[in-house]
C-alpha positions as CSV (number, residue, x, y, z in Angstrom):
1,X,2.9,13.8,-18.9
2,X,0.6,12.6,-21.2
3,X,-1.8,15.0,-22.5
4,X,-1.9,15.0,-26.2
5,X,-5.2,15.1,-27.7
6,X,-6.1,13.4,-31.5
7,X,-8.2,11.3,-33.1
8,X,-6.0,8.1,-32.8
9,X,-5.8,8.2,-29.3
10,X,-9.0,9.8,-28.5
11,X,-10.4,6.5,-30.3
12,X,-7.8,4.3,-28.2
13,X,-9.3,6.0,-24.8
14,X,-12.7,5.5,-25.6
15,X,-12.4,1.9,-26.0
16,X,-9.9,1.5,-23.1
17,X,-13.0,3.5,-20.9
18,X,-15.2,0.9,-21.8
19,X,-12.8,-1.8,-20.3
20,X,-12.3,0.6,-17.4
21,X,-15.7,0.9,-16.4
22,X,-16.4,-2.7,-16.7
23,X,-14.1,-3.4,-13.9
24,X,-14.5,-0.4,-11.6
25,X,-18.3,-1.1,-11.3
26,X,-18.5,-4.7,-9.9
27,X,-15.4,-3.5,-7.4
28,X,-17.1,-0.3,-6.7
29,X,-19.9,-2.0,-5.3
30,X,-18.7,-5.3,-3.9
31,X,-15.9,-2.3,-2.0
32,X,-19.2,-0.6,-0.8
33,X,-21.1,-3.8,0.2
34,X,-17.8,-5.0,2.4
35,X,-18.2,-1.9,4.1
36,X,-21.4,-2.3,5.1
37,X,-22.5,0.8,3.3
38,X,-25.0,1.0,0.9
39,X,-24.0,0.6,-3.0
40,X,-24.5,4.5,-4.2
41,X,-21.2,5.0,-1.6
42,X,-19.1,2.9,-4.0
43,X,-20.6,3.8,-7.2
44,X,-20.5,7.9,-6.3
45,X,-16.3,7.7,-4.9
46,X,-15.7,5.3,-8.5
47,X,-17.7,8.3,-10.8
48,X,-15.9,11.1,-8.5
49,X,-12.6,9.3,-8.9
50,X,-13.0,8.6,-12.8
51,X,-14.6,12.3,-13.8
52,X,-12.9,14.6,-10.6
53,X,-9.6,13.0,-9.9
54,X,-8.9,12.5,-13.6
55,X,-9.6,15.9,-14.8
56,X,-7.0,17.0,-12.0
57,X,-4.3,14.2,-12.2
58,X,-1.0,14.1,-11.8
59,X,-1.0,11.2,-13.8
60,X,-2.7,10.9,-17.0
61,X,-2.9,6.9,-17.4
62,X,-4.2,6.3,-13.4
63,X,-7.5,5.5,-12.6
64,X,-8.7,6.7,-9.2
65,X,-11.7,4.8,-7.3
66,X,-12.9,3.1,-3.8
67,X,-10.2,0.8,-2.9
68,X,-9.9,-2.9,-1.0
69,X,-7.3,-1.6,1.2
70,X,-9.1,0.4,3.1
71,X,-12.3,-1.8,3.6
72,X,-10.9,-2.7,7.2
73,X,-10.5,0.8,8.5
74,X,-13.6,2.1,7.6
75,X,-15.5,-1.0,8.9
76,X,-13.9,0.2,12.1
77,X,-14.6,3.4,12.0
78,X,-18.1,2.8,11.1
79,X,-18.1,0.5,14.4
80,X,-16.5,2.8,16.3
81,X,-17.4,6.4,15.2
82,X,-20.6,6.1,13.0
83,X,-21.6,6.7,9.4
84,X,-21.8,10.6,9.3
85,X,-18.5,10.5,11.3
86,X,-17.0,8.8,8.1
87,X,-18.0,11.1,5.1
88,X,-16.9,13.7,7.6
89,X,-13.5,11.8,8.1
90,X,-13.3,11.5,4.4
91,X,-13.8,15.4,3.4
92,X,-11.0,15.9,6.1
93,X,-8.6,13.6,4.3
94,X,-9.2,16.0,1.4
95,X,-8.3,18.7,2.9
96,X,-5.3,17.0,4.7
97,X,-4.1,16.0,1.0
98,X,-4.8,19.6,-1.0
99,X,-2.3,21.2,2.1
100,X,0.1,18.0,1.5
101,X,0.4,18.6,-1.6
102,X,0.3,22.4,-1.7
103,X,3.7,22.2,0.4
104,X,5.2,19.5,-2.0
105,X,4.9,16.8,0.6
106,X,4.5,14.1,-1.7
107,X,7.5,12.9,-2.5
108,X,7.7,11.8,1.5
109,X,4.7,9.6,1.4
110,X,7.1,7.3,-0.9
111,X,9.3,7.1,2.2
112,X,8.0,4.0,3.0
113,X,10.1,0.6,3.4
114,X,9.0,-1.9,0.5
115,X,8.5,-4.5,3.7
116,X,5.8,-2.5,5.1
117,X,4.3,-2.4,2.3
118,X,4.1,-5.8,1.2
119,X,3.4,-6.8,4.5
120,X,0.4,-4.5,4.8
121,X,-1.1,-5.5,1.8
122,X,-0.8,-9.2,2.4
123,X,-2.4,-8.3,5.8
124,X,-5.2,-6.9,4.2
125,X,-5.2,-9.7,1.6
126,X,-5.9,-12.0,4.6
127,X,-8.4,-10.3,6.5
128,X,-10.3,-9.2,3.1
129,X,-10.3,-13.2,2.4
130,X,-11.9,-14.4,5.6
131,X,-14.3,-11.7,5.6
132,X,-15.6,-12.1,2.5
133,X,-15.5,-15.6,2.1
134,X,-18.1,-15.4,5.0
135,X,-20.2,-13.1,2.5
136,X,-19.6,-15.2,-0.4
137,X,-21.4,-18.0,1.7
138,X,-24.2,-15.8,2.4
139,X,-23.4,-15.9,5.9
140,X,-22.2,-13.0,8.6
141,X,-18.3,-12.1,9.0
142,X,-17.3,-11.9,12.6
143,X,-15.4,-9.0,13.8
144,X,-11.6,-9.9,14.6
145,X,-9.6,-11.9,12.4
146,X,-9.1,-14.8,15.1
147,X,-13.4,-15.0,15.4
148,X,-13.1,-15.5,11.2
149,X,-10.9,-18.3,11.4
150,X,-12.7,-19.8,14.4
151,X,-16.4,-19.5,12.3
152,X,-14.7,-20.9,9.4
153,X,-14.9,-24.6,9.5
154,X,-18.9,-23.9,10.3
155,X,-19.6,-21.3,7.9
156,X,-17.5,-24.2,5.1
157,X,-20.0,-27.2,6.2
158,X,-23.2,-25.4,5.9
159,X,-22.5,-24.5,3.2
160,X,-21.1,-28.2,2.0
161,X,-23.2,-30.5,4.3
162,X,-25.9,-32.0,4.5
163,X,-26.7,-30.8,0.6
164,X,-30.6,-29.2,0.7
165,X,-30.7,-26.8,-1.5
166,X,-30.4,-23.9,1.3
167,X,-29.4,-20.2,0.6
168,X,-26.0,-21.2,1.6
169,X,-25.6,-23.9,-0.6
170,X,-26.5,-21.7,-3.4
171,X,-24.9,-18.8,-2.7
172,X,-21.4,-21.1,-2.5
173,X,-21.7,-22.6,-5.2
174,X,-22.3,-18.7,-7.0
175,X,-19.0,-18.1,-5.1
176,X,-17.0,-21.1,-6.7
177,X,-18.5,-19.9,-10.2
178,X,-17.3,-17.1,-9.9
179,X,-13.8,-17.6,-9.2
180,X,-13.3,-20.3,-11.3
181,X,-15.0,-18.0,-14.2
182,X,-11.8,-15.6,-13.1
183,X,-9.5,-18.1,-13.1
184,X,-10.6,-20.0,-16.8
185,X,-11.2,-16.6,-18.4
186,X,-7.9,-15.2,-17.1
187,X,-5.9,-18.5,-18.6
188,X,-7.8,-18.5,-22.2
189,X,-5.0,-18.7,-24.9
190,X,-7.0,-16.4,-26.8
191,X,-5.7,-13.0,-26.0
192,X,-8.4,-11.3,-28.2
193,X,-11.1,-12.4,-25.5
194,X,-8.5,-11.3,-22.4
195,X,-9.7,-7.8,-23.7
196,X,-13.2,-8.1,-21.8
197,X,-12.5,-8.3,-17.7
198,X,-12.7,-11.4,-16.1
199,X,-14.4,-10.0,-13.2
200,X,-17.9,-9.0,-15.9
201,X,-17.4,-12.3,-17.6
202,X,-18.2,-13.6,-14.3
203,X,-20.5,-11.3,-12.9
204,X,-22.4,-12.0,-15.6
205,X,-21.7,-16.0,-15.6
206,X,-23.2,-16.1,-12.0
207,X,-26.2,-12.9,-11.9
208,X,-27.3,-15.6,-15.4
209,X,-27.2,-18.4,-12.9
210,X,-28.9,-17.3,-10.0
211,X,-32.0,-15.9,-12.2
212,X,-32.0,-18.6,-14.5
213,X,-32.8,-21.3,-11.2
214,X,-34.3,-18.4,-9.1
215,X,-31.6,-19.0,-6.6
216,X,-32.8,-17.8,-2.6
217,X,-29.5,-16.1,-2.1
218,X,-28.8,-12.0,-1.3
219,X,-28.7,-9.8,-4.4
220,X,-27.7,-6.0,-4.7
221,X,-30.2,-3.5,-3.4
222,X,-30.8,-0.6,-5.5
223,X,-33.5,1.9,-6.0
224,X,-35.3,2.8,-9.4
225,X,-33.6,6.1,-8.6
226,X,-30.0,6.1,-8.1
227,X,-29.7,9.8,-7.6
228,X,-32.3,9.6,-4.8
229,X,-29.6,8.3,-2.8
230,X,-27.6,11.2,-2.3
231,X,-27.0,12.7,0.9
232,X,-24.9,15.7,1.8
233,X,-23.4,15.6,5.3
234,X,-25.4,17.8,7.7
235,X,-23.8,21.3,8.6
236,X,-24.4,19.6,12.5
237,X,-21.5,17.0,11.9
238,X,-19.0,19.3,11.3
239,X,-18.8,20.6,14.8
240,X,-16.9,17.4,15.6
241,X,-14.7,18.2,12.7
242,X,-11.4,19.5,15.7
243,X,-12.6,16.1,17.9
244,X,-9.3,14.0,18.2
245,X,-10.7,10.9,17.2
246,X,-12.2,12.2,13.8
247,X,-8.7,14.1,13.2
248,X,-6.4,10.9,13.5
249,X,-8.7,8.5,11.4
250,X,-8.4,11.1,8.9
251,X,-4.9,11.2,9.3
252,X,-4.7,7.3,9.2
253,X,-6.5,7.2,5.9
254,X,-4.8,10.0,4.4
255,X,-1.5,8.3,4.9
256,X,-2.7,4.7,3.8
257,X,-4.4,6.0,1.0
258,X,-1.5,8.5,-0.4
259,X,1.5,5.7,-0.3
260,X,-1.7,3.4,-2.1
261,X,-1.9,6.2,-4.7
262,X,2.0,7.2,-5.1
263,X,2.8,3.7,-4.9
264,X,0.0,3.1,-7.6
265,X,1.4,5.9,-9.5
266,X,5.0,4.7,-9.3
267,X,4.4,1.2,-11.0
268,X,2.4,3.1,-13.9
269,X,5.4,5.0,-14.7
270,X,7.5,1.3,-14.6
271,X,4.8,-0.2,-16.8
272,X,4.3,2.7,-19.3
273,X,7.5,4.8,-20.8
274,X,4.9,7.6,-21.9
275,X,4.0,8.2,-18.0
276,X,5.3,10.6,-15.4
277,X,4.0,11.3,-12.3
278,X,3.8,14.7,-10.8
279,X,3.3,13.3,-7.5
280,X,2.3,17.1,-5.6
281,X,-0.4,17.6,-8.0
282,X,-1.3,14.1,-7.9
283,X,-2.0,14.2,-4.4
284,X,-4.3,17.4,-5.0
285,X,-6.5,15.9,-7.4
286,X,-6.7,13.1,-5.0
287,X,-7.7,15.6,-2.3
288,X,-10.0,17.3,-4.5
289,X,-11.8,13.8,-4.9
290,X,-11.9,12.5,-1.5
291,X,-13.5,16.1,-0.2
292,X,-16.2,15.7,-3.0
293,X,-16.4,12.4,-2.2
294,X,-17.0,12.6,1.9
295,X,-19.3,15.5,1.1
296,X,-21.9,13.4,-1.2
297,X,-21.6,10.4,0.8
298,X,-19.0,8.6,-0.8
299,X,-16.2,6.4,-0.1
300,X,-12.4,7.3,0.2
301,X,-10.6,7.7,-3.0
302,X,-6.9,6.1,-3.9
303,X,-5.3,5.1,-6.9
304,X,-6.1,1.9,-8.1
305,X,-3.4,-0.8,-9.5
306,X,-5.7,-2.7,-11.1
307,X,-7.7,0.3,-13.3
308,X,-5.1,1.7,-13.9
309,X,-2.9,-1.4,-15.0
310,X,-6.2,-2.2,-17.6
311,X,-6.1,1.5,-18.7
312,X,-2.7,1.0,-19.8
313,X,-3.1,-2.8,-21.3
314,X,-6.2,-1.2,-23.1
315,X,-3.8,0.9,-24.6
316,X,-5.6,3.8,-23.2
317,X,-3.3,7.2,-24.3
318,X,-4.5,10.5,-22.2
319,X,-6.4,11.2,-19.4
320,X,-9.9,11.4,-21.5
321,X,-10.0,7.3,-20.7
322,X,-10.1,7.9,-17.0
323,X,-12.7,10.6,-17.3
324,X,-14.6,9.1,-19.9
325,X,-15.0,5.8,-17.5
326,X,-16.4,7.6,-14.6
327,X,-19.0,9.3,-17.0
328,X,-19.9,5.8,-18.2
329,X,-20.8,5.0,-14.5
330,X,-22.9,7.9,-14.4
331,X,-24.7,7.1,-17.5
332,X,-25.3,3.1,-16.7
333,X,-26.7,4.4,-12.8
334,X,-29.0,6.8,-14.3
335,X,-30.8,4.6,-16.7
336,X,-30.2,1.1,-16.2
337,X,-29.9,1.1,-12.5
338,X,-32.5,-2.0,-12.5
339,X,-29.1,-4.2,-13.6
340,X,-26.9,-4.3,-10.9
341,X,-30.5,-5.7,-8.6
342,X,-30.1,-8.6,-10.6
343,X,-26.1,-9.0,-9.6
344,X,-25.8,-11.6,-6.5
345,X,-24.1,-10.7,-3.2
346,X,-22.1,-13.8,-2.7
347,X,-21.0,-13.1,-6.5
348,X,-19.0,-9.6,-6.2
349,X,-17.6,-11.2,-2.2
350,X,-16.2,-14.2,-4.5
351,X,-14.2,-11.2,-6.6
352,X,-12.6,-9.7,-3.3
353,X,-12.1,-13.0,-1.9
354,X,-9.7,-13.6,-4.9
355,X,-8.7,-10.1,-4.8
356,X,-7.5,-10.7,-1.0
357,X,-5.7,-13.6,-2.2
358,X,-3.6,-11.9,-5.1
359,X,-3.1,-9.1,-2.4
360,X,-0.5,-11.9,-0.6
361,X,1.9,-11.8,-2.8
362,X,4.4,-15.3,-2.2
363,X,6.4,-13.9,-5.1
364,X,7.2,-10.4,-3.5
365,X,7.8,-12.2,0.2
366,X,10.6,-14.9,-1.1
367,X,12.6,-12.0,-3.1
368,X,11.7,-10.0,-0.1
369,X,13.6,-13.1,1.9
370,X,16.0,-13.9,-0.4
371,X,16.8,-10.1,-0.5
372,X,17.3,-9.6,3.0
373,X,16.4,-11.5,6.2
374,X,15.6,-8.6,8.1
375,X,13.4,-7.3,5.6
376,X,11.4,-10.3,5.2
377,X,11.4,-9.8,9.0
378,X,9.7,-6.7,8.8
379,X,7.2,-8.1,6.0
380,X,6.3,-10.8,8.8
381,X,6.0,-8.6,11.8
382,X,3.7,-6.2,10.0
383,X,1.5,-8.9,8.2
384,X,0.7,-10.7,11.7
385,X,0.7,-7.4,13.6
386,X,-2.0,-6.0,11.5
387,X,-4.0,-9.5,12.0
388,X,-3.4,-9.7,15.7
389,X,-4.3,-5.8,15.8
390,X,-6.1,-3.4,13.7
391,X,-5.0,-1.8,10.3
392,X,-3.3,1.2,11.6
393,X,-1.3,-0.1,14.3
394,X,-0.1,-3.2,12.9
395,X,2.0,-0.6,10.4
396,X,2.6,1.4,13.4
397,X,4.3,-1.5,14.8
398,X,5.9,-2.4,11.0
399,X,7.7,1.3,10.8
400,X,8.8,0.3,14.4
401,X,10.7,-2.6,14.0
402,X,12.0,-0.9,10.3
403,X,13.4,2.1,12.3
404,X,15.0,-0.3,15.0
405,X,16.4,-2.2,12.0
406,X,18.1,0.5,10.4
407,X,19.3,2.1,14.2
408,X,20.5,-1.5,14.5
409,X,22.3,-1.1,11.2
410,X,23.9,2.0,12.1
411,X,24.9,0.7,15.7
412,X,26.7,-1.8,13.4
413,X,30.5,-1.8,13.5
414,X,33.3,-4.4,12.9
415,X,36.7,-4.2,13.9
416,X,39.1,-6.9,12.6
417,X,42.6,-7.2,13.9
418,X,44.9,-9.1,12.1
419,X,48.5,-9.9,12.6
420,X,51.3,-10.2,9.9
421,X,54.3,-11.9,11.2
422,X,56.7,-11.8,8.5
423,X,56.5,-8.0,8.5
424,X,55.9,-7.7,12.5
425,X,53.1,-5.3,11.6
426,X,49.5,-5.4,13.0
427,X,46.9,-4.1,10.8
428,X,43.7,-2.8,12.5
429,X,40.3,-2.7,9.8
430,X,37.0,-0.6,10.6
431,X,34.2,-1.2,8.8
432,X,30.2,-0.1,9.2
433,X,29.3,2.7,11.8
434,X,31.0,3.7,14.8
435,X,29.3,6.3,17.0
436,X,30.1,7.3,20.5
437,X,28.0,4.4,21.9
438,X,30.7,1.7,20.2
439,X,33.7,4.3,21.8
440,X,34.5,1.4,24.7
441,X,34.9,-1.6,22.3
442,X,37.0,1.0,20.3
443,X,38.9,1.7,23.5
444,X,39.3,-1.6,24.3
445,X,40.6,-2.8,21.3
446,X,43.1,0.0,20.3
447,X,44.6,0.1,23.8
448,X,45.3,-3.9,23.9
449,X,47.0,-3.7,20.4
450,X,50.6,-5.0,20.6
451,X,53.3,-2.1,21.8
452,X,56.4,-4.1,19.4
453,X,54.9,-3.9,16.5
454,X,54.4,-1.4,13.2
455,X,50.0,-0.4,13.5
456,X,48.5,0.0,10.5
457,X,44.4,1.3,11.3
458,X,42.5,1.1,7.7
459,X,39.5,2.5,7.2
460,X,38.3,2.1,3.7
461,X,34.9,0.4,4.5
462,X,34.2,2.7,7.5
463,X,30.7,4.7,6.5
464,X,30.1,6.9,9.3
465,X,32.3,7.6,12.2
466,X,31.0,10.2,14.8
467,X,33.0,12.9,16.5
468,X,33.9,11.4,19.7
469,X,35.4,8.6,17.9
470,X,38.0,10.6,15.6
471,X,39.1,12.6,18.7
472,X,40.2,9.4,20.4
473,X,41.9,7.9,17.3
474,X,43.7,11.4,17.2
475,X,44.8,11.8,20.5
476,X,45.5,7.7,20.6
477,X,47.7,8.1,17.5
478,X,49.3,11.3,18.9
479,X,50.2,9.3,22.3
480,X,51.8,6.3,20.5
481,X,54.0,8.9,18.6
482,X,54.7,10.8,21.3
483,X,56.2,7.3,23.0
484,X,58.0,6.0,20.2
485,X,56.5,2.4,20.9
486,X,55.7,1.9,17.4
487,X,55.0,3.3,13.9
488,X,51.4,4.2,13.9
489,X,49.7,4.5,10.4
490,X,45.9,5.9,10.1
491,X,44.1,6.1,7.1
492,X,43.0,9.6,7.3
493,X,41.6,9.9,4.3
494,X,38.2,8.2,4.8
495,X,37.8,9.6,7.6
496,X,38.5,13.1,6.6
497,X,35.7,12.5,4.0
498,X,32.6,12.4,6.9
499,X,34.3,15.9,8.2
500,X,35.2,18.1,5.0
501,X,35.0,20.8,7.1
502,X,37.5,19.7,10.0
503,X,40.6,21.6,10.6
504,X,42.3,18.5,10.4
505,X,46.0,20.2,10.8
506,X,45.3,20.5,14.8
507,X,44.4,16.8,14.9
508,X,47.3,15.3,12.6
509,X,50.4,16.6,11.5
510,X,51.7,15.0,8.0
């Protein structure tokens, strides 16, 4: 862990804060405005998450924060259960993580098939696009994934055609700026200026734009008074707090949003030798955030890959960046809070829309193919279920098919027969699993081998073999001796190795 304070790297932090806080604010707030919440909810989770989260880490170089991922499940919920419902749901998660992490539960969250993962992400990557591109276009998202895709070619040629100068014209053509500022700024040669985000280089690019030509479009809504906005949930909402419905979206988010955060927390320690997680105490502070966060109004808290992947490119060296970054945000919302009004809507939708593109990761899904075909299959299954579904049960249905792909891998056995002439001998090869549901292909085999010939059963590849199996390879090997048919070998040895603890004497004499 990372925790030593100097001059060197307390100058190295504060610099690296600066960066941090650059791109946590327009994602804060485009996170919030996705939501259909108002902006203090994104900005209030990104200062809890910087100044709470970091204070309490488990890892020194993550930077905690509203998320993308979990845009689509608190749209629902919002649709489904209310607004009050959600900070509620969100002080639950809290408390759900603290008692997770408490009883060392954290390793488990990272459980979680690689498959899944990718194909959840990509899901959201998707769903993230089409909705936002909608906002980037200063027009309404629909509500299912199918009604986006159906609104599309519309929403594309008002915006395109006929060319009048509307709100939609404008607010595309903010969009396009946007992401192309993204893309140029991202592919500079200069790495000096790669040190300044690419999301507040065009942020900036397009908010200059808009005012400059007085463009009709949707901009941020913001108060004088940023701190005006808060509000505490009412004592009244927490008699729903034992209501099944609240309880398992709580439990939905907590799970989504601790794999986000371990698996966050497990690429830091891959990018950065100086980092190691404690991932029990990580998923405290995480709970410690999303309690404060729920109970101010705020959105849910994860760890974020890419704060925390600038943190460490920023050269950022203890947890005094992370903390430092959130305090930045409370600084910048207490007296320039006038800013961000200036900031277009379709501006900070054009950052998610190319953040839901780099969440579908082509790379990830042809080593995931290459890898493994059942793998990629999972990948597929979840990605399409979570589009054809909802969030939560399109990975219900992804751990499904993993779990039936591993029982199908287990079910998995192969038994080779193969004849030597020369040395009239018939040697018999298991290989994979064999429980007592492959015991008839076992029988069937062994009791149709040759009666003339020497049996040699070898069993060097053979993983798992279950009880009821060895008892009939005993007692088969027993009755061939008994006859005198044949010389029977088995290779005991493997097998002896999946039951140390047999008294293997009563089952074969030497």
């Amino acid at each position: 862990m990372i925790n030593t304070f100097n001059i060197a790297s307390l100058k190295k932090d504060f610099l690296a804060s600066i960066i941090v806080f650059l791109i946590a604010m327009p994602l804060a707030i485009g996170i919030s405005i996705a939501c259909g919440l108002p902006v203090y909810s994104g900005l209030i989770s990104a200062i809890v998450g910087g100044i709470v989260v970091g204070a309490f880490s488990g890892n020194s170089l993550q930077v905690s924060g509203p998320a993308a991922g979990l845009i689509l499940i608190i749209v629902d919920i919002i649709a489904t259960l209310g607004v009050d419902k959600l900070f509620l749901i969100i002080f639950i998660v809290g408390l759900m993580q603290i008692i997770f992490g408490l009883f060392s539960l954290g390793k488990w969250f990272r459980a979680i098939s690689p498959a899944i993962i990718q194909g959840m992400l990509a899901g959201i990557g998707i769903s993230i696009f089409l909705s936002q591109f909608h906002i980037m276009l200063d027009s309404k998202p629909q509500n299912t994934f199918f009604e986006n895709i159906a609104d599309l070619c519309s929403v594309i040629y008002n915006s395109v055609l006929p060319f009048d100068g509307s709100q939609h014209h404008h607010a595309a053509f903010i969009g396009i700026l946007t992401i192309g500022s993204i893309i140029l700024w991202n592919n500079i040669p200069n790495k000096k200026f790669k040190v300044i985000p690419a999301a507040l280089v065009a942020v900036i690019a397009a908010s200059l734009v808009a005012g400059v030509f007085h463009f009709d479009i949707n901009y941020i809504g913001l108060g004088a008074k940023f701190w005006d906005n808060v509000k505490f949930i009412s004592l009244s909402t927490f008699k729903y707090v034992l209501d099944f419905k609240i309880l398992l979206s709580a439990l939905i988010i907590t799970f989504i949003a601790s794999a986000e955060t371990l698996l966050t927390s497990n690429a830091i320690d891959k990018m950065c030798e100086r980092s190691k997680t404690d991932y029990n105490k990580e998923i405290i502070a995480q709970g410690i955030g999303n309690s404060l966060s729920g109970l101010v109004g705020g959105l849910p808290i994860t760890g974020v890959i890419v704060r925390s992947a600038a943190n460490i490119n920023a050269d950022a060296q203890t947890r005094f960046s992370t903390i430092m970054h959130g305090i930045w945000i409370v600084l910048f919302v207490t007296f320039f809070p006038q800013v961000l009004n200036f900031i277009p809507q379709a501006s900070l939708a054009a950052i998610l829309v190319y953040t839901g593109y780099k969440l579908v990761d082509i790379k990830a899904a042809r080593h995931l193919y290459h890898l493994s075909k059942g793998e990629f299959a999972i990948y597929l299954i979840t990605l399409i279920s979570i589009l054809f579904t909802n969030l939560f049960e399109g990975i219900l249905i992804g751990f499904g098919a993993a779990i039936a792909k591993s029982v199908f891998k287990m079910l998995r056995v192969h038994i080779y027969v193969e004849e030597n002439e020369e040395e009239n001998k018939v040697i018999v090869k298991l290989s994979g699993n064999i429980i007592f549901l492959q015991l008839p292909q076992l029988i069937d085999i062994f009791e149709h081998l040759p009666k003339d010939k020497d049996i040699y059963v070898c069993a060097d590849r053979l993983h798992f073999i279950d009880h009821a199996c060895v008892d009939f390879i005993k007692d088969w090997e027993a009755s061939k001796h008994s006859a005198g048919s044949s010389n029977v070998e088995v290779d005991w040895s493997r097998i002896r190795r999946t039951y140390p603890n047999f008294k293997w004497r009563k089952f074969h004499k030497h």
